[in-house]
N, C-alpha and C positions, 0 to 999 in steps of 0.2 A: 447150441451150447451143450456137451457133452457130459458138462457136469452141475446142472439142471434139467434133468431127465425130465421132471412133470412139468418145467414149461414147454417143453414140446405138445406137450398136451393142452394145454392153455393158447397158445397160439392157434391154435386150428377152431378154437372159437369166435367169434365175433369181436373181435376185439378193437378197442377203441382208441387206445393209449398205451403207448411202450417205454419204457425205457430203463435205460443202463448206466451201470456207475463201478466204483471202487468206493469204497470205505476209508476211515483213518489208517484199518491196518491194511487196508491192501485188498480187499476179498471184493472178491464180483459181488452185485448185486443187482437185480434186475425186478423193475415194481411194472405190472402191467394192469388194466383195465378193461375190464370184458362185458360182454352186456350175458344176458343167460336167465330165462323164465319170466322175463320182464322186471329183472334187477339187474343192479352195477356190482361187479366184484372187484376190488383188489388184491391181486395176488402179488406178495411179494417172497422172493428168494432170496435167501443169502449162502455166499460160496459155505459149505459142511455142513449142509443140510439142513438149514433152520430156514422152515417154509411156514407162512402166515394166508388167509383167505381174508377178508372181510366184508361182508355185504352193505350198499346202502339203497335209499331209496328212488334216489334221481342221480341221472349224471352228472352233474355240476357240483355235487357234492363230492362224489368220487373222484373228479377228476383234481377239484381243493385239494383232497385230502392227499392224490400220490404224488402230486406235486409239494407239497410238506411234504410229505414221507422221505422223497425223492432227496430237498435238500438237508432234512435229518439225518437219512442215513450216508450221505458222504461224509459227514464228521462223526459217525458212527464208529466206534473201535466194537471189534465181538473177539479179538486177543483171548485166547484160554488163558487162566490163571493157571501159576506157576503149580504143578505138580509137587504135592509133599516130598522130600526125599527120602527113600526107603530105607527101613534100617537096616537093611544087609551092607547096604553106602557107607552106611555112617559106624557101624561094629569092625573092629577089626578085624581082619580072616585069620579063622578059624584053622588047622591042621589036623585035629582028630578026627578019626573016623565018624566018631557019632556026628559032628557038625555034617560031612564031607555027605554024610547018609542023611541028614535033616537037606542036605540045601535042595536037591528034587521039588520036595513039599515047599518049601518057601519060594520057590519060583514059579509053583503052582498058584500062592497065596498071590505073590504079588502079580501076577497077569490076570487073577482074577479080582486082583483092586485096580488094575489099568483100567480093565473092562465095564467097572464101575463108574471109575472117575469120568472115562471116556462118555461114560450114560447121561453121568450125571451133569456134565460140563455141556454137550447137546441140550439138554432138558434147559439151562440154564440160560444158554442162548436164544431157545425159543421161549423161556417165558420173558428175556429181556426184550426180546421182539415185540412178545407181543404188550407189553409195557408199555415199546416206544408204542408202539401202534394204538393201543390205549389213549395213550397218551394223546397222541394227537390227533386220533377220534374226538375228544371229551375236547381239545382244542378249538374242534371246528366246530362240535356243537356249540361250546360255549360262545364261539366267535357268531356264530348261524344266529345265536338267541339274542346277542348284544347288536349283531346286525337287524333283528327283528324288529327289536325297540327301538331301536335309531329310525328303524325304519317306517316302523309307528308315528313316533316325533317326528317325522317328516313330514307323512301321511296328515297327521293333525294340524300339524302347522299348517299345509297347503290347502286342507280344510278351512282352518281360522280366515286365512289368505284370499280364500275364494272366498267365503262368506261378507269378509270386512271388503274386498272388491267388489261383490255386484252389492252392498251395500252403497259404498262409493258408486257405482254406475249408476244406483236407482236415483241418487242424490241426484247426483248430476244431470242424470233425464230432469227430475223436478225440476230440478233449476235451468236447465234448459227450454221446458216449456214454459216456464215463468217468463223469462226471459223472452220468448218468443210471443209470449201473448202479449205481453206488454210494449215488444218491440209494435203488434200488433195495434195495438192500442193505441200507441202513439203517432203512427201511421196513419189511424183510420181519422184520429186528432187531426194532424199535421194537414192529411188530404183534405178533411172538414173545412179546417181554418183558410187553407190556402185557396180553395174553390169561393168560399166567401171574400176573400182579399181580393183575386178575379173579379170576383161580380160587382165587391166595389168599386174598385179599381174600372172596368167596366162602366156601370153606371155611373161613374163623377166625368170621364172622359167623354160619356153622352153629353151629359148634364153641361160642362166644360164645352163641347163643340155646338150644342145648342142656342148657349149663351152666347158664345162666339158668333153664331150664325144670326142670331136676333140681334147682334149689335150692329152686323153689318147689312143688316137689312134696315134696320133705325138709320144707322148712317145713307144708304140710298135713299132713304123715303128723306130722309132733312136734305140730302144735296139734291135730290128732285123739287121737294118742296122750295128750296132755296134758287133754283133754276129756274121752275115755275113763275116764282112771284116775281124774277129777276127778267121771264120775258114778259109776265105781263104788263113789269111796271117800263117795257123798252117799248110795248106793243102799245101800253096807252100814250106812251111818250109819244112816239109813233103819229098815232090815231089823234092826238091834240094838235101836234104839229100841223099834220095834216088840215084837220081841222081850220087852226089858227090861220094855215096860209090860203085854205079855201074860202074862210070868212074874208083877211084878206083882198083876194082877188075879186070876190063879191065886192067887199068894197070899194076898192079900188076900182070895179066896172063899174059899179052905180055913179061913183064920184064923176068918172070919165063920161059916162053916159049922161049928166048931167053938162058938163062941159061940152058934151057934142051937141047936147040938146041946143045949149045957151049959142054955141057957134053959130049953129044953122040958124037961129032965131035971129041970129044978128046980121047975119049975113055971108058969114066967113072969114076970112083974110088971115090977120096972123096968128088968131087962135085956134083957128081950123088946122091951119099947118100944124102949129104946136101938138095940137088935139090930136091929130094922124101919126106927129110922129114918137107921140109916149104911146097911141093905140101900138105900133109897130114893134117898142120897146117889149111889153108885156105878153103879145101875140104869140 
């Protein structure tokens, strides 16, 4: 840009951030960001020579700030104000010589109030610059301080937050190992009670199959016992009988033997027969 001579110079430094615009009236302007001595600078131009520097201490501030700058000064007018109108304008002209001989010097006077006005009207541009630029320096610090404290208030609250948190955690550990001792506890109950219910349970089903066991052993010993006395009241039965038919047959051979005796004594005949043939019957 040929008509920003010292950003030529400014570009050939380290530069971080450029950029370019037009104003309300029309006029280039160009805000850049450089780094340089271990600060941030912004420089900015505007078209007729109204140049501003400003230093800050971190990038992130500088970079805020030309980006405000940036959309500042595109609704920026820097328009010169109208020019007074001179009075040679505004008197009628003159025809005598003495005017004709004065106006030289009065057109000496008034280029040397252009040259004024022209000073003056620069001066005025840059100190509206640096106004705005004032301006929204003191912007961003005020914005930088309000964001501090917000940012404080955040800081504390997430303080407050962590504190009333592991609060809340410790609680909840307590009450978890509550919780868990007692689950414990109940457990160690529960397994207590129930190995005892076991062992009852347990010993009644001995107790139970024992009893069972001696009734069925009661019961063999009564249907032995009842077997027993039922053979030996068949075995005396038996042994009587026996008995009875062998008395009997005693008798019955004595009887007969007496009849054999009486036979023979007699002599024989038809008792003898008889006598042989009940011996043959019984034989």
């Amino acid at each position: 840009m040929d008509i920003f001579p010292q950003l030529e110079e400014i570009l050939g430094k380290n530069v971080i951030s450029k950029e370019t615009g037009l104003t309300q009236d029309s006029r280039e302007f160009a805000i850049v960001v450089y780094e340089e001595n271990s600060k941030y600078h912004i420089f900015v131009v505007v078209e007729g020579g109204i140049e501003k520097t400003t230093e800050f201490s971190n990038e992130e501030d500088a970079l805020e700030t030309a980006l405000l700058a940036f959309h500042t000064f595109k609704t920026k007018s820097f328009a010169r104000p109208l020019e007074k109108p001179l009075k040679s304008a505004l008197q009628p002209r003159q025809t005598s010589f003495k005017k004709r001989a004065e106006k030289p010097k009065i057109g000496k006077k008034i280029k040397n109030q252009t040259k004024t006005t022209d000073s003056s009207s620069s001066n005025d541009h840059i100190f509206q610059l640096t106004t705005t630029l004032t301006g929204i320096v003191e912007s961003m610090q005020e914005s930088n301080e309000n964001n501090s404290k917000r940012l404080e208030r955040v800081i504390d609250r997430l303080q407050d937050n962590q504190v009333k948190l592991q609060n809340t955690l410790v609680s909840e550990q307590q009450k978890t190992r509550e919780f868990m001792r007692e689950i414990s506890t109940q457990n160690a109950d529960l397994h207590m009670r129930t190995a005892q219910m076991l062992t009852d349970m347990n010993l009644k089903t001995l107790e139970n199959a024992t009893a069972q066991q001696n009734r069925f052993l009661e019961y063999q010993q009564n249907t032995l016992a009842i077997q027993n006395e039922k053979d030996e009241r068949i075995e005396n039965m038996r042994l009587a009988r026996e008995q009875q038919q062998a008395q009997e047959r005693r008798e019955h051979e004595e009887r007969m033997e007496r009849i054999r005796s009486k036979s023979h004594r007699s002599g024989g005949g038809l008792f003898g027969t008889i006598g042989g043939w009940v011996d043959s019957l019984f034989s």
